[in-house]
MOPAC internal coordinates of N, CA, C and O (Angstrom, degrees):
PM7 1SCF
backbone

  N    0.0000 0     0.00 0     0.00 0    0    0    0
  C    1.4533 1     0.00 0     0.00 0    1    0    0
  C    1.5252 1   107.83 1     0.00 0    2    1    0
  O    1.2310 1   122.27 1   -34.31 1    3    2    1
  N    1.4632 1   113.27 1   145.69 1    3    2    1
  C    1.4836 1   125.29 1  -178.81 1    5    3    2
  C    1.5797 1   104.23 1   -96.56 1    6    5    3
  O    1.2310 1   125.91 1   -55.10 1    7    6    5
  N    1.0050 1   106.25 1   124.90 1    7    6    5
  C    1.7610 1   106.14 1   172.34 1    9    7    6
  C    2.0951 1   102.04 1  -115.06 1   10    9    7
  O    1.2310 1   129.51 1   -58.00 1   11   10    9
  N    1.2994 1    99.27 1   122.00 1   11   10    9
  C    1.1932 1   100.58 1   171.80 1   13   11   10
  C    1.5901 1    98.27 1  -148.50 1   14   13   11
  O    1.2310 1   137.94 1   -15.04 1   15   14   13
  N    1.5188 1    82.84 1   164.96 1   15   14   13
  C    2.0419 1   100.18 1  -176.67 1   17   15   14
  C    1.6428 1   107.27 1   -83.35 1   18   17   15
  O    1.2310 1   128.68 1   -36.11 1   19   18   17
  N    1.5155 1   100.89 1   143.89 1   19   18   17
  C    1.7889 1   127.73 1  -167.50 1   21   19   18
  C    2.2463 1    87.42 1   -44.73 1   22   21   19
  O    1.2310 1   122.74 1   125.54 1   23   22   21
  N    1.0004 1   112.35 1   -54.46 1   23   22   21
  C    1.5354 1   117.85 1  -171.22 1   25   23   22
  C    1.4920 1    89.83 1   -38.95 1   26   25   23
  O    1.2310 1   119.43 1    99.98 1   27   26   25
  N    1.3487 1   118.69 1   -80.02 1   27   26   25
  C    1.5766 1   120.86 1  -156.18 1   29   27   26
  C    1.4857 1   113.11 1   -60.09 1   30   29   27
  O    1.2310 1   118.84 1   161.34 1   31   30   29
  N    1.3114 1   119.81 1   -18.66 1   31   30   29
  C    1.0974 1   115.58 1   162.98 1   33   31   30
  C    1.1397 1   129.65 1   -63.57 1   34   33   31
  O    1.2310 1   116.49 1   122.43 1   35   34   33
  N    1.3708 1   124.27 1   -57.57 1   35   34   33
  C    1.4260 1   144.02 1   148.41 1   37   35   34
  C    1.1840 1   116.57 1     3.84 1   38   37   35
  O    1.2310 1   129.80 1   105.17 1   39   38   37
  N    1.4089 1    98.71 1   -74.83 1   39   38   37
  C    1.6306 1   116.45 1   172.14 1   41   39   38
  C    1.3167 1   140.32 1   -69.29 1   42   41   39
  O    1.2310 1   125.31 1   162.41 1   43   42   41
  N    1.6903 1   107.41 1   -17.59 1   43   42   41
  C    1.2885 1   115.27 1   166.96 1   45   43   42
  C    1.3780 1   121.21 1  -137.12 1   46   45   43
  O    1.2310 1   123.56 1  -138.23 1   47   46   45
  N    1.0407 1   110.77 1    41.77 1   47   46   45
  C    1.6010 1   123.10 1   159.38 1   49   47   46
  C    1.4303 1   138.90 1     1.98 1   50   49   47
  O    1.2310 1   136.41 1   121.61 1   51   50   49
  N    1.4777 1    85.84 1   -58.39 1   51   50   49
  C    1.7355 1   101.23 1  -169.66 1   53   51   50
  C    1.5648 1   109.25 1   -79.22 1   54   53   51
  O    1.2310 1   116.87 1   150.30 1   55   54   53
  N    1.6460 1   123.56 1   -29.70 1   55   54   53
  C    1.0467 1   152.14 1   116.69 1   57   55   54
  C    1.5194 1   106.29 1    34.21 1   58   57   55
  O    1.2310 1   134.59 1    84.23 1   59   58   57
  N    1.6938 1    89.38 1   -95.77 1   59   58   57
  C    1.2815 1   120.72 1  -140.25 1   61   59   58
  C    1.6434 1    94.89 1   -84.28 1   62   61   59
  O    1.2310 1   120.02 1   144.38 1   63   62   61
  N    1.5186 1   117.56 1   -35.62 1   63   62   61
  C    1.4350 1   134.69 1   155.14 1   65   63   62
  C    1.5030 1   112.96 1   -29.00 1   66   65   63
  O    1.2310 1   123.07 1   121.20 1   67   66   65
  N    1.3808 1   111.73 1   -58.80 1   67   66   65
  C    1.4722 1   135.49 1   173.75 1   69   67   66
  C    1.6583 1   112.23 1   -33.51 1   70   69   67
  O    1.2310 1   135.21 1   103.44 1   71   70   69
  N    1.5118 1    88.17 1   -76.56 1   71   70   69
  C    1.4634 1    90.12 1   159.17 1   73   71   70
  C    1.5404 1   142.95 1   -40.20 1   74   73   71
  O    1.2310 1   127.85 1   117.15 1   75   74   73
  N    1.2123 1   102.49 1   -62.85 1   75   74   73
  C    1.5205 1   119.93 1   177.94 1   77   75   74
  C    1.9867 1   108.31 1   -56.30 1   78   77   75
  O    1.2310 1   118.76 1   150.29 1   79   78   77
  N    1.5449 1   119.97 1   -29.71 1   79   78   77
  C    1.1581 1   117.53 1   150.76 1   81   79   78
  C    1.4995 1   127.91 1   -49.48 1   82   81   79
  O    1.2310 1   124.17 1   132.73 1   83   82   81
  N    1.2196 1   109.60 1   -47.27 1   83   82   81
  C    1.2206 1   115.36 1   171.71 1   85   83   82
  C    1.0262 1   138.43 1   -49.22 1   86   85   83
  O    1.2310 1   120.99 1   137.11 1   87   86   85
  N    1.5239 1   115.72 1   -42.89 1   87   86   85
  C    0.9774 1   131.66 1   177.26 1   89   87   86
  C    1.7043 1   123.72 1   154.96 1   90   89   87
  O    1.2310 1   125.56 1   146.33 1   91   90   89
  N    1.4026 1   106.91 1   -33.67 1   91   90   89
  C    1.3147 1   123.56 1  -168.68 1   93   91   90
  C    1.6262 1   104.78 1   -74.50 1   94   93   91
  O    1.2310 1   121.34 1   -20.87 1   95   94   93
  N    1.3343 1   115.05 1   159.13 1   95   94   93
  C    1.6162 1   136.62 1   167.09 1   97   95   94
  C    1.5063 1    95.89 1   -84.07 1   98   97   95
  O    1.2310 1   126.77 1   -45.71 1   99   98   97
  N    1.6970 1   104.58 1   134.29 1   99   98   97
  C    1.5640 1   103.21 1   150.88 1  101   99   98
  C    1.4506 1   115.12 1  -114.89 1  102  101   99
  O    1.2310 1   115.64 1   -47.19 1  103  102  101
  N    1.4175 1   125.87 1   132.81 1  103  102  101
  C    1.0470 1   122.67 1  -164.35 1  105  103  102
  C    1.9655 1   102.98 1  -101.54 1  106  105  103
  O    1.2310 1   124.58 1   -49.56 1  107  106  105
  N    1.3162 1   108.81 1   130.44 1  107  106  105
  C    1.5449 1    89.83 1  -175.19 1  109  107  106
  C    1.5866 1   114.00 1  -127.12 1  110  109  107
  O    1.2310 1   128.30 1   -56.57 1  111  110  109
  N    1.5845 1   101.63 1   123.43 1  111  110  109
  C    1.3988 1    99.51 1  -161.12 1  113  111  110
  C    1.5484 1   107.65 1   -95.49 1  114  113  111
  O    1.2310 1   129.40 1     7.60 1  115  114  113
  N    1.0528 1    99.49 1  -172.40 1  115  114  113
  C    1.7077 1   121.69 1  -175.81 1  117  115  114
  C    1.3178 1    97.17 1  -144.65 1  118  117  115
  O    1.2310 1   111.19 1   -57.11 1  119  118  117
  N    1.5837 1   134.18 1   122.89 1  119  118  117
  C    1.2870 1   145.55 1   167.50 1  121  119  118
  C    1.3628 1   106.79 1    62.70 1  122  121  119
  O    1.2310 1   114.32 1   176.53 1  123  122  121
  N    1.1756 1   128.37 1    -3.47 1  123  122  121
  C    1.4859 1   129.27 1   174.54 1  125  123  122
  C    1.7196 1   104.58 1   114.48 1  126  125  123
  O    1.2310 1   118.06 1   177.95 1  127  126  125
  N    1.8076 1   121.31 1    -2.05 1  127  126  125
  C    0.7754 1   126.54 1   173.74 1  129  127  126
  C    1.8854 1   114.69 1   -91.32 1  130  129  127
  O    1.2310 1   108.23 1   -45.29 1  131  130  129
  N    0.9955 1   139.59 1   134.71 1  131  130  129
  C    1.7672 1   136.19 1   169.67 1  133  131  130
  C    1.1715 1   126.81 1   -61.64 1  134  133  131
  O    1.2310 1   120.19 1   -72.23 1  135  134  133
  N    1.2275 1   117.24 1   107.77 1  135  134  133
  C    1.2424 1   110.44 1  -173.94 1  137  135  134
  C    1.9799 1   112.02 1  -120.23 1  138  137  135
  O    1.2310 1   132.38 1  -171.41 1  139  138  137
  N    1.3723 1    93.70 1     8.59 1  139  138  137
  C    1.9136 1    97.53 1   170.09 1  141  139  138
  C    1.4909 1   101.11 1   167.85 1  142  141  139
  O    1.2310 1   132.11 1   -24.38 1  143  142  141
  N    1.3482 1    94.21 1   155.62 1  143  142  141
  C    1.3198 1   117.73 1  -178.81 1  145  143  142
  C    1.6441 1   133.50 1  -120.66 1  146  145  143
  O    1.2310 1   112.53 1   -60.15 1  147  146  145
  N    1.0842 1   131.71 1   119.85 1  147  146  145
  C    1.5568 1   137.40 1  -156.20 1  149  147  146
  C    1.6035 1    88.18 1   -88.03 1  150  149  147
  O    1.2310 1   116.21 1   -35.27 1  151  150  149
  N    0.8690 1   124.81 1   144.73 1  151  150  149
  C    1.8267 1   131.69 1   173.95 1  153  151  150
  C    2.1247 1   121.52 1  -162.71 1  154  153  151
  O    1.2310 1   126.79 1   -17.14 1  155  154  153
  N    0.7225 1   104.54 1   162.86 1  155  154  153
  C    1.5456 1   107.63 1  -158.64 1  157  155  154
  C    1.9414 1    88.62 1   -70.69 1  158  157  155
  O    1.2310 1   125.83 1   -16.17 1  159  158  157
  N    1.5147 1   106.41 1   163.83 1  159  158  157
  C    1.1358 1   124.48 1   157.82 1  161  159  158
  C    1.5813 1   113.52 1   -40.35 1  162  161  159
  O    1.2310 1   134.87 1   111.91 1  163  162  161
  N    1.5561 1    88.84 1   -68.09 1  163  162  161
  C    1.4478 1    85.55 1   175.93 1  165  163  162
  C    0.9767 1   143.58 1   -29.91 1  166  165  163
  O    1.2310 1   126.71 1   117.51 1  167  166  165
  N    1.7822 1   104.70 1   -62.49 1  167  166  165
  C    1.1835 1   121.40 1  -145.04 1  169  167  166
  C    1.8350 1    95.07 1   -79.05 1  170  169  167
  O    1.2310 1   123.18 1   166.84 1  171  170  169
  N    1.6774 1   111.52 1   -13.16 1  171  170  169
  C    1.5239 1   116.94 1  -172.38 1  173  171  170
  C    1.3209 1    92.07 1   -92.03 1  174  173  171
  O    1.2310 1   108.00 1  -168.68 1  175  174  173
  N    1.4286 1   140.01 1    11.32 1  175  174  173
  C    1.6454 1   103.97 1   153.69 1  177  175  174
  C    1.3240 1    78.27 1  -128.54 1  178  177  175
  O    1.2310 1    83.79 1  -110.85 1  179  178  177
  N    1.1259 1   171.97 1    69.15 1  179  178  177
  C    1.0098 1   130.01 1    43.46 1  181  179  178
  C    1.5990 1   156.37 1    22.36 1  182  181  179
  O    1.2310 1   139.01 1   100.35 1  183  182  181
  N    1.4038 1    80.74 1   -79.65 1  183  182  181
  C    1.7401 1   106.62 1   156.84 1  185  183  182
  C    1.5120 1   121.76 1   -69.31 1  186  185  183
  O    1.2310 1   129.44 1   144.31 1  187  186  185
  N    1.0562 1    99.41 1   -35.69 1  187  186  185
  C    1.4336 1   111.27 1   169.24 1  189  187  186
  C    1.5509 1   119.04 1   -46.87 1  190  189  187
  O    1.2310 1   127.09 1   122.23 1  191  190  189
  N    1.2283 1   103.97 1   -57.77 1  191  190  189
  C    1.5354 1   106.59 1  -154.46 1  193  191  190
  C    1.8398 1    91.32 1   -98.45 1  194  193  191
  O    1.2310 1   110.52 1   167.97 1  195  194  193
  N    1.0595 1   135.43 1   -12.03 1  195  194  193
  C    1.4054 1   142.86 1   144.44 1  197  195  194
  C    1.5983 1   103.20 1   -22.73 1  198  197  195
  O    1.2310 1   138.27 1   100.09 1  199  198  197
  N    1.7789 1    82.20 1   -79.91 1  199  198  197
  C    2.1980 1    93.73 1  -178.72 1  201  199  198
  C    1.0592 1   111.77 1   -84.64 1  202  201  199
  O    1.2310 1   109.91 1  -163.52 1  203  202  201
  N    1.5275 1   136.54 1    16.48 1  203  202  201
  C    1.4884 1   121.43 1   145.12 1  205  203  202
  C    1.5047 1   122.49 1   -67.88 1  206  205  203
  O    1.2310 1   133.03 1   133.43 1  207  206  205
  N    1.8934 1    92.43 1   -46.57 1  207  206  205
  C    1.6039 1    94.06 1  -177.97 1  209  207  206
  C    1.4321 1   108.94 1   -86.86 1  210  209  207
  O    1.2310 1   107.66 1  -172.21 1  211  210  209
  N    1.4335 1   140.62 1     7.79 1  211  210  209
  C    1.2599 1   131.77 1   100.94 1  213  211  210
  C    1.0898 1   129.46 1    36.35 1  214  213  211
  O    1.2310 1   129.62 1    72.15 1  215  214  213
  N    1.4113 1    99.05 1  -107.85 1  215  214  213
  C    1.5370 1   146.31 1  -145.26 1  217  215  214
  C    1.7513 1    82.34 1   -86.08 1  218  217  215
  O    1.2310 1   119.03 1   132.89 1  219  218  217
  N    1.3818 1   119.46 1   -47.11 1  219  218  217
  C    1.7232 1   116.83 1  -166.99 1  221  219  218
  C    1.2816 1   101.70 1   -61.36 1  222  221  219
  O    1.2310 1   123.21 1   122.72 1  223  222  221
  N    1.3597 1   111.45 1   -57.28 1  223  222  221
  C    1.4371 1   113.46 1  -167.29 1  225  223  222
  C    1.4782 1   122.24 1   -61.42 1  226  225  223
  O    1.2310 1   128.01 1   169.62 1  227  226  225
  N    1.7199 1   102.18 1   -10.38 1  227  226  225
  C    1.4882 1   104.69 1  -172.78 1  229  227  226
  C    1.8097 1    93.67 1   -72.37 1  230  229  227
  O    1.2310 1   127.63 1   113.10 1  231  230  229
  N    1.4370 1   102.93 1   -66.90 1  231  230  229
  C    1.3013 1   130.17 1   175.60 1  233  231  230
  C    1.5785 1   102.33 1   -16.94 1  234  233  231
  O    1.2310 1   115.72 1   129.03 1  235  234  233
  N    0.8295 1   125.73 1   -50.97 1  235  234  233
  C    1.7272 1   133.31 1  -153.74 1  237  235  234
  C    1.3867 1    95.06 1   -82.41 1  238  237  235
  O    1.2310 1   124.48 1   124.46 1  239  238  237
  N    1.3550 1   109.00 1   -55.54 1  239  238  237
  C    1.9172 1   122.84 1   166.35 1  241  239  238
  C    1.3032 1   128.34 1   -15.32 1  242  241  239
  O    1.2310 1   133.98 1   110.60 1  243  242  241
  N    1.7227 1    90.57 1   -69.40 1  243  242  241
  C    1.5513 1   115.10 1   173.47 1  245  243  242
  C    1.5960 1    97.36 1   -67.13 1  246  245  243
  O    1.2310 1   112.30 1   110.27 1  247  246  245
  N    1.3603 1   132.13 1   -69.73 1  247  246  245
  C    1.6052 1   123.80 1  -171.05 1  249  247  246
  C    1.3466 1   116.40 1   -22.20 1  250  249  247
  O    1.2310 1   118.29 1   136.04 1  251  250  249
  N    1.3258 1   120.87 1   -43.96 1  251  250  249
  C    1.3166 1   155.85 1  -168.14 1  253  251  250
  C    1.5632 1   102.41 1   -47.89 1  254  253  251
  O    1.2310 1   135.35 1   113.79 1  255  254  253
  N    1.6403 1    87.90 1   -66.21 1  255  254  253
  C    1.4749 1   113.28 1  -151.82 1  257  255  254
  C    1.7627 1    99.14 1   -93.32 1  258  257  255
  O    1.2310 1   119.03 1   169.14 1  259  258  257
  N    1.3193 1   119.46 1   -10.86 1  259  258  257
  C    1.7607 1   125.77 1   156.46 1  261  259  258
  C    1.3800 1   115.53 1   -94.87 1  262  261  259
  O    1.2310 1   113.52 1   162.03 1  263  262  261
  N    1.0381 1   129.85 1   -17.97 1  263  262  261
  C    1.4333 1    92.69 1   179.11 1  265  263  262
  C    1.6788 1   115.20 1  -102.73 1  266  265  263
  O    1.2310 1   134.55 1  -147.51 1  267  266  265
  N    1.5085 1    89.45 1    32.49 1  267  266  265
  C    2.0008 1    86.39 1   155.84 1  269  267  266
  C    2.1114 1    94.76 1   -76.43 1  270  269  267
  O    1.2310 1   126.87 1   132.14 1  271  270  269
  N    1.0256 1   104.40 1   -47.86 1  271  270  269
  C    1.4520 1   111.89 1  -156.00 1  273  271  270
  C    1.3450 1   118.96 1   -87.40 1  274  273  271
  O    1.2310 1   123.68 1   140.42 1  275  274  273
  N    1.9739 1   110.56 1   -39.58 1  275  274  273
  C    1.7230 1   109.62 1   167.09 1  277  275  274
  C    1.9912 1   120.49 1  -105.93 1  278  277  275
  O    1.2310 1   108.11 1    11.88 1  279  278  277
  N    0.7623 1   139.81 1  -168.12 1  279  278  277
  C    1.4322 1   138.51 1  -151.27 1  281  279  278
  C    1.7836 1    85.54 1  -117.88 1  282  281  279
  O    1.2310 1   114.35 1   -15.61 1  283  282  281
  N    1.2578 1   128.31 1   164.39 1  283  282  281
  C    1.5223 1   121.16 1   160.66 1  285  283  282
  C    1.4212 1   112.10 1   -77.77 1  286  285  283
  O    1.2310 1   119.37 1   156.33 1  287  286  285
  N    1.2843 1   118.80 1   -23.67 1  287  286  285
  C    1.9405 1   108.48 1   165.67 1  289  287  286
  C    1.4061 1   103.16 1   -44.30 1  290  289  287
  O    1.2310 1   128.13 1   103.24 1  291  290  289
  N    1.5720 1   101.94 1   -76.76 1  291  290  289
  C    1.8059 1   102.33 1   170.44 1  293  291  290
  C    1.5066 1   137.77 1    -1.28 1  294  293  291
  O    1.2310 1   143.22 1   124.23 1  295  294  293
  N    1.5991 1    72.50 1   -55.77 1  295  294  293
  C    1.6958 1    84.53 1  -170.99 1  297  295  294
  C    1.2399 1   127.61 1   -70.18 1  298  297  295
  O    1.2310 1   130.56 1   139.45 1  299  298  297
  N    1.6893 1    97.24 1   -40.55 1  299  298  297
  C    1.1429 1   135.89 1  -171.25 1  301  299  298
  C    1.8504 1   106.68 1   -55.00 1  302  301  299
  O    1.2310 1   138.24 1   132.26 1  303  302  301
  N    1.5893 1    82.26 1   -47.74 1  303  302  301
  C    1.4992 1   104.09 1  -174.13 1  305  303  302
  C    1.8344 1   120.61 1   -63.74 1  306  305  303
  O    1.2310 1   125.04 1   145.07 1  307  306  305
  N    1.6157 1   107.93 1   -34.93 1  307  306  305
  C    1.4308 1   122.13 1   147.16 1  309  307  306
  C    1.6041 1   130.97 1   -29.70 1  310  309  307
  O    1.2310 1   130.03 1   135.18 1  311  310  309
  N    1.3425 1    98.27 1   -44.82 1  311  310  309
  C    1.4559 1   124.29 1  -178.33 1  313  311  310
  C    1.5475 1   121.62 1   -93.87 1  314  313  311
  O    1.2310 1   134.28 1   171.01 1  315  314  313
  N    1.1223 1    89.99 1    -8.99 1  315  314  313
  C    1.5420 1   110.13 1  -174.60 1  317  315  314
  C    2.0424 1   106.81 1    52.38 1  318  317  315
  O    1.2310 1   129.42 1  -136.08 1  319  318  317
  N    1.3074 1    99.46 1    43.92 1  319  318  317
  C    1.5722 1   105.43 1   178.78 1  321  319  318
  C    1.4900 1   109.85 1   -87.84 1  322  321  319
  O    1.2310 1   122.52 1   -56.98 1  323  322  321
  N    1.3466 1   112.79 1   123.02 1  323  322  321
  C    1.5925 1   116.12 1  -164.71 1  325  323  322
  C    1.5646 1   102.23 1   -83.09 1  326  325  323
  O    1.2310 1   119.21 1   -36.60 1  327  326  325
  N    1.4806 1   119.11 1   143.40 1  327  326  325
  C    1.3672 1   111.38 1  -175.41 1  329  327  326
  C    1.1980 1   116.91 1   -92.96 1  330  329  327
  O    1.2310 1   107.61 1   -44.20 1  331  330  329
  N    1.3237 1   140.72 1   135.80 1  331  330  329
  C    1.6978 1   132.11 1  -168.22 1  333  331  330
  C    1.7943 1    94.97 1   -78.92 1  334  333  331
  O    1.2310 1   118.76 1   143.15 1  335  334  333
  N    1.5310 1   119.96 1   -36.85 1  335  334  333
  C    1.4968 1    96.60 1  -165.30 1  337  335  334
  C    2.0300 1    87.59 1  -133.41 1  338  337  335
  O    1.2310 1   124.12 1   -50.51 1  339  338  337
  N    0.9030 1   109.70 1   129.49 1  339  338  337
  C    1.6268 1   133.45 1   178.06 1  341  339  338
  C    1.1744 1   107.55 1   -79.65 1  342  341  339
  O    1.2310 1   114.71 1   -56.25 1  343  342  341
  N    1.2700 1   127.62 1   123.75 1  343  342  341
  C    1.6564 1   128.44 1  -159.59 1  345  343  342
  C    1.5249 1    83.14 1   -99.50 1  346  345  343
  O    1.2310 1   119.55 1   -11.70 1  347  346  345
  N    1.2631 1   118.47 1   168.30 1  347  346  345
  C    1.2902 1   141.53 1  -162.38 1  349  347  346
  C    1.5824 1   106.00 1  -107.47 1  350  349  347
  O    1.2310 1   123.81 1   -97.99 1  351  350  349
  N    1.6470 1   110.29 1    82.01 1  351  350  349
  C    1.9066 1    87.20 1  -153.40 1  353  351  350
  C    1.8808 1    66.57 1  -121.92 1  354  353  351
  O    1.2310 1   121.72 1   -32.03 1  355  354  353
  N    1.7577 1   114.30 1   147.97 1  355  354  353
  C    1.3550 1   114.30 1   163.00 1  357  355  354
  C    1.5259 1    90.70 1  -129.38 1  358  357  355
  O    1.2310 1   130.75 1   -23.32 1  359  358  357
  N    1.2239 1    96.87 1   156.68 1  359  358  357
  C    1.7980 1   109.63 1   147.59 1  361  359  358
  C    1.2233 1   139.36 1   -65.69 1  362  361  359
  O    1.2310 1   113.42 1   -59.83 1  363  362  361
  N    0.8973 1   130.05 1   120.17 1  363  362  361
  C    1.5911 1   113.70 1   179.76 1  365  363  362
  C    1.4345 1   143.56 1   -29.21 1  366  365  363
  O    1.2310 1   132.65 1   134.98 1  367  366  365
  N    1.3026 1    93.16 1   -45.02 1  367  366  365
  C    1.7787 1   110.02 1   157.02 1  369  367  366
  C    1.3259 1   118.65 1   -45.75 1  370  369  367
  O    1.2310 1   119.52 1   137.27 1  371  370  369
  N    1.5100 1   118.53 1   -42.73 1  371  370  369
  C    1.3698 1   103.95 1   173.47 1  373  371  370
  C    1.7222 1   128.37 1  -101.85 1  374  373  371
  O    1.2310 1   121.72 1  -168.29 1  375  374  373
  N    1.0519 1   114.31 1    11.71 1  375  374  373
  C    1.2860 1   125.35 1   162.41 1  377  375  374
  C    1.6240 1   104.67 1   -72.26 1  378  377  375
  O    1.2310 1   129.62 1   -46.18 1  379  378  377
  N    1.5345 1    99.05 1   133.82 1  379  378  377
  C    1.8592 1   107.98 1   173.97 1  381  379  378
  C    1.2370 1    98.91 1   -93.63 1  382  381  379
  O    1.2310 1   126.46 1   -30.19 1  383  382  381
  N    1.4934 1   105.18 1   149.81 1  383  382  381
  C    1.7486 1   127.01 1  -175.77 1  385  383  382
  C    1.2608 1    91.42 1  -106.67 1  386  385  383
  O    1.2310 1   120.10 1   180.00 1  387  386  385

């Protein structure tokens, strides 16, 4: 990885682009501290789909770990996941004797 300051970037752009085709990270600092990074197409879905399946596997985790306590409508309903078939659930109150 390339670490250079926000100035030199600025100024040489096409540069630093160059690089990042290539292959390399440019890292671009501010005061000598990082504050962002230039990186290939690629390598950003890449990353992407890394922290999608992530984010899924968290999801599935928690499902896991709720439905001792909520129903999957519930859950469903969290997610705002629309249900294709509506189970037939009444209350007692409204059932006639």
């Amino acid at each position: 990885m390339t670490a250079v300051p926000i100035f030199d970037v600025k100024n040489r752009l096409p540069y630093f682009i160059h690089l990042v085709e290539g292959g390399e990270t440019v890292q671009i600092t501010r005061h000598g501290k990082p504050v962002a990074r230039i990186i290939s197409e690629d390598e950003a879905v890449k990353e992407q789909k890394t922290e999608n399946q992530i984010f899924k596997d968290q999801i599935m985790d928690w499902r896991t770990k709720a439905s001792d306590w909520l129903t999957n409508k519930e859950i469903d309903d969290v997610f705002n996941i629309p249900r294709t078939i509506e189970p037939d659930v009444r209350h007692p109150e409204d059932i006639e004797w």
